[in-house]
N, CA, C and O atoms as a DFTB+ gen file, in Angstrom:
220 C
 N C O
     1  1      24.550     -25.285       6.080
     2  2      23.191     -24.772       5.878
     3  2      22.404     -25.832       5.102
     4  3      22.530     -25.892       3.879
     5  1      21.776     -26.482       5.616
     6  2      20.633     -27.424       4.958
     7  2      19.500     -26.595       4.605
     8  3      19.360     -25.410       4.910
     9  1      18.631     -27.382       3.877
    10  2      17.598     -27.204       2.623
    11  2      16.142     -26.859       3.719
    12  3      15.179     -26.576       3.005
    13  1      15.796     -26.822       5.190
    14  2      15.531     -26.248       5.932
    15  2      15.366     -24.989       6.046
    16  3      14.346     -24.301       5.984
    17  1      16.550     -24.705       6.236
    18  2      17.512     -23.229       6.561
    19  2      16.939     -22.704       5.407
    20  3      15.942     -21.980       5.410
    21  1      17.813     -23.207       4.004
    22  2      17.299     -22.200       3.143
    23  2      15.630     -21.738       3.129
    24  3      15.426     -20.524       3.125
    25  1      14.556     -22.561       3.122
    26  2      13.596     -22.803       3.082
    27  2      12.923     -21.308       3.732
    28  3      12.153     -20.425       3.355
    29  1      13.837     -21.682       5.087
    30  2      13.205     -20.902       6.046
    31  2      13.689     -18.931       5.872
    32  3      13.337     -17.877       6.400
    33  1      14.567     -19.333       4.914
    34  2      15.345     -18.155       4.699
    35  2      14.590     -17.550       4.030
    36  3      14.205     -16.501       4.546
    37  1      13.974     -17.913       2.494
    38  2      12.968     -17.727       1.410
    39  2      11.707     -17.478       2.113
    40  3      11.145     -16.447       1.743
    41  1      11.437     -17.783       2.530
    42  2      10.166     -17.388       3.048
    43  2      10.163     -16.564       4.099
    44  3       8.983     -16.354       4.377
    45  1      10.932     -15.938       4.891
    46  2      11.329     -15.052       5.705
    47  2      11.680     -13.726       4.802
    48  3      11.368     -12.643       5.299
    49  1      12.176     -13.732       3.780
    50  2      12.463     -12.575       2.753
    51  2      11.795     -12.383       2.141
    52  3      12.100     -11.529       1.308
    53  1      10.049     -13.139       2.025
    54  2       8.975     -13.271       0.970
    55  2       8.322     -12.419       2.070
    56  3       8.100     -11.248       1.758
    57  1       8.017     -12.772       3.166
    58  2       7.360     -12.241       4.481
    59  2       7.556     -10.504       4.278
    60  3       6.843      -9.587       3.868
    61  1       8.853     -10.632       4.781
    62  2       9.874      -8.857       4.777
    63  2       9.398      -8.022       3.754
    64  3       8.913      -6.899       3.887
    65  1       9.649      -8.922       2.298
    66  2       9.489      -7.984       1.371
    67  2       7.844      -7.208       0.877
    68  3       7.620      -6.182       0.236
    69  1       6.811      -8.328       1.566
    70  2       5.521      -8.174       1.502
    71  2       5.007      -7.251       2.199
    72  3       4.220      -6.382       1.823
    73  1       5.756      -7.548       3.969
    74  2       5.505      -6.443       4.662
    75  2       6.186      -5.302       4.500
    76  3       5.523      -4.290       4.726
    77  1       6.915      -5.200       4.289
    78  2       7.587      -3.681       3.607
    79  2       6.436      -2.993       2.287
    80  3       5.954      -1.861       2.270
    81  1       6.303      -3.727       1.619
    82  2       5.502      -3.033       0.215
    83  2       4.147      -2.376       0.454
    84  3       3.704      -1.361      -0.084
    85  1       3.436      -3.354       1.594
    86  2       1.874      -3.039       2.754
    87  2       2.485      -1.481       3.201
    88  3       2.060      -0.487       2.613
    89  1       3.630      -1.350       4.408
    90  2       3.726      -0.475       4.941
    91  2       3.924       0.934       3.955
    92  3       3.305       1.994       4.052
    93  1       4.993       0.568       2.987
    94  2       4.693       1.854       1.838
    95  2       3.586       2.324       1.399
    96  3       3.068       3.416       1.636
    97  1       3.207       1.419       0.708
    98  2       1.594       1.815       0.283
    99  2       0.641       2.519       1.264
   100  3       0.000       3.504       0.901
   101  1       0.565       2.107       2.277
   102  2      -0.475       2.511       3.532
   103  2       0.492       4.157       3.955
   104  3      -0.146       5.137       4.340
   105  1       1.581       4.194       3.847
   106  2       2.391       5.572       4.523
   107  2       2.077       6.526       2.972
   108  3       1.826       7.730       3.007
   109  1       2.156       5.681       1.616
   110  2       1.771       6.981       0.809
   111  2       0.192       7.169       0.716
   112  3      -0.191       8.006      -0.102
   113  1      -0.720       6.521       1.422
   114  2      -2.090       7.017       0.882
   115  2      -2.387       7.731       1.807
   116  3      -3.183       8.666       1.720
   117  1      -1.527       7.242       3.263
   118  2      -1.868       8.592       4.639
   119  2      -1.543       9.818       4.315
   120  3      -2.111      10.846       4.680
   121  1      -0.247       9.671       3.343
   122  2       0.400      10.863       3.663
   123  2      -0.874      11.878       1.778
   124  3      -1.124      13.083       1.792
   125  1      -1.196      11.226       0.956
   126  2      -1.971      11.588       0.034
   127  2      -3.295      12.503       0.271
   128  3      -3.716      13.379      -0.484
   129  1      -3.917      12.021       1.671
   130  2      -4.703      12.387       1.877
   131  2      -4.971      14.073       2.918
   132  3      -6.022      14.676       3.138
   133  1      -3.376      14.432       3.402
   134  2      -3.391      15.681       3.543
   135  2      -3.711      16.855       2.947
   136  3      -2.771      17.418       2.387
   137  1      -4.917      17.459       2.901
   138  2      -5.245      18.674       2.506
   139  2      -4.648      19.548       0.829
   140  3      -5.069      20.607       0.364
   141  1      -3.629      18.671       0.295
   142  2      -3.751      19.115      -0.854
   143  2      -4.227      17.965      -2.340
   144  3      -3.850      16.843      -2.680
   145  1      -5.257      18.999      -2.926
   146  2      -5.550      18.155      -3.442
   147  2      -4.811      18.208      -5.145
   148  3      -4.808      19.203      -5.871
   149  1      -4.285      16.985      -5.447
   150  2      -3.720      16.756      -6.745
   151  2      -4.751      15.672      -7.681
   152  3      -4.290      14.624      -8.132
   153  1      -5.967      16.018      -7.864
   154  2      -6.846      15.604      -9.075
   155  2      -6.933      14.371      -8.537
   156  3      -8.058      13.880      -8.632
   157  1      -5.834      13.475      -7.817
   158  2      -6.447      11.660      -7.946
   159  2      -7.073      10.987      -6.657
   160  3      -6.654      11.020      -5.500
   161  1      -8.258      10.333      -7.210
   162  2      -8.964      10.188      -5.914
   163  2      -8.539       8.841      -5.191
   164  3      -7.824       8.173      -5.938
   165  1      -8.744       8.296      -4.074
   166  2      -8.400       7.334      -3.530
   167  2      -8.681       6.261      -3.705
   168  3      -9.742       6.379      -4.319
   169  1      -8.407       4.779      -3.563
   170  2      -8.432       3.832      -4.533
   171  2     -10.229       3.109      -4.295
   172  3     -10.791       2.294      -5.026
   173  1     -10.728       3.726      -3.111
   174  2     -11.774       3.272      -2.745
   175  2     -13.062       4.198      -3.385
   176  3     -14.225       3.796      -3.358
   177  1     -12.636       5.539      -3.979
   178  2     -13.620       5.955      -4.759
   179  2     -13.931       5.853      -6.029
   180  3     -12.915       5.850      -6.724
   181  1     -14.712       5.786      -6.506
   182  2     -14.988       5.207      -8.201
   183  2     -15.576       6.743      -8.582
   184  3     -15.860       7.653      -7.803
   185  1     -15.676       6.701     -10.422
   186  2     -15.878       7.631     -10.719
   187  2     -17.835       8.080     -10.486
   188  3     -18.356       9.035     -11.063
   189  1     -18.506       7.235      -9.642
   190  2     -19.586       7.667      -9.017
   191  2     -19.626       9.418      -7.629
   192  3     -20.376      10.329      -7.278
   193  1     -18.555       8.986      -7.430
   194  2     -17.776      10.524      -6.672
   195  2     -17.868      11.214      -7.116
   196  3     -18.502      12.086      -6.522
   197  1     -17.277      11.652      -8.847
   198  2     -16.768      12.839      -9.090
   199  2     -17.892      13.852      -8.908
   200  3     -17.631      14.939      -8.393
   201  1     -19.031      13.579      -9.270
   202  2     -20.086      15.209      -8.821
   203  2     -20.370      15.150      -7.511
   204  3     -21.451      15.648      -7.198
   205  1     -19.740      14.703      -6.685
   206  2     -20.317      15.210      -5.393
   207  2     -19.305      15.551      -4.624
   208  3     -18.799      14.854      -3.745
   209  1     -18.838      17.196      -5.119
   210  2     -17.699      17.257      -4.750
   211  2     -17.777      18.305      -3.006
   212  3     -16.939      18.858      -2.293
   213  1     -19.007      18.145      -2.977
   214  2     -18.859      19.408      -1.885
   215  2     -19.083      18.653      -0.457
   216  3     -19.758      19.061       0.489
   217  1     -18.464      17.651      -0.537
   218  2     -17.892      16.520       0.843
   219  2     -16.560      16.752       0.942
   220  3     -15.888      16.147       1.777
């Protein structure tokens, strides 16, 4: 295994582990946004939201 290989190894497990952490995140904010609500708003609303709650 040459210094290639490894190379290519490291950065193939940097890739994986990045895309794995994207796909979590994105499966818990889908799954957050089902019909119950637990007080926290989504990362795209600021506290300019909170009185306009009847959306």
């Amino acid at each position: 295994m040459n210094q290639s290989d490894v190379l290519f190894l490291v950065v193939f497990l940097i890739l994986l582990s990045s895309l794995t952490v994207f796909v979590v995140q994105f499966a818990r904010s889908r799954r957050g946004r089902g019909g119950s609500d637990d007080g926290r708003a989504g990362w795209w609303e600021g506290p300019w939201d909170d009185d306009d709650k009847s959306r």
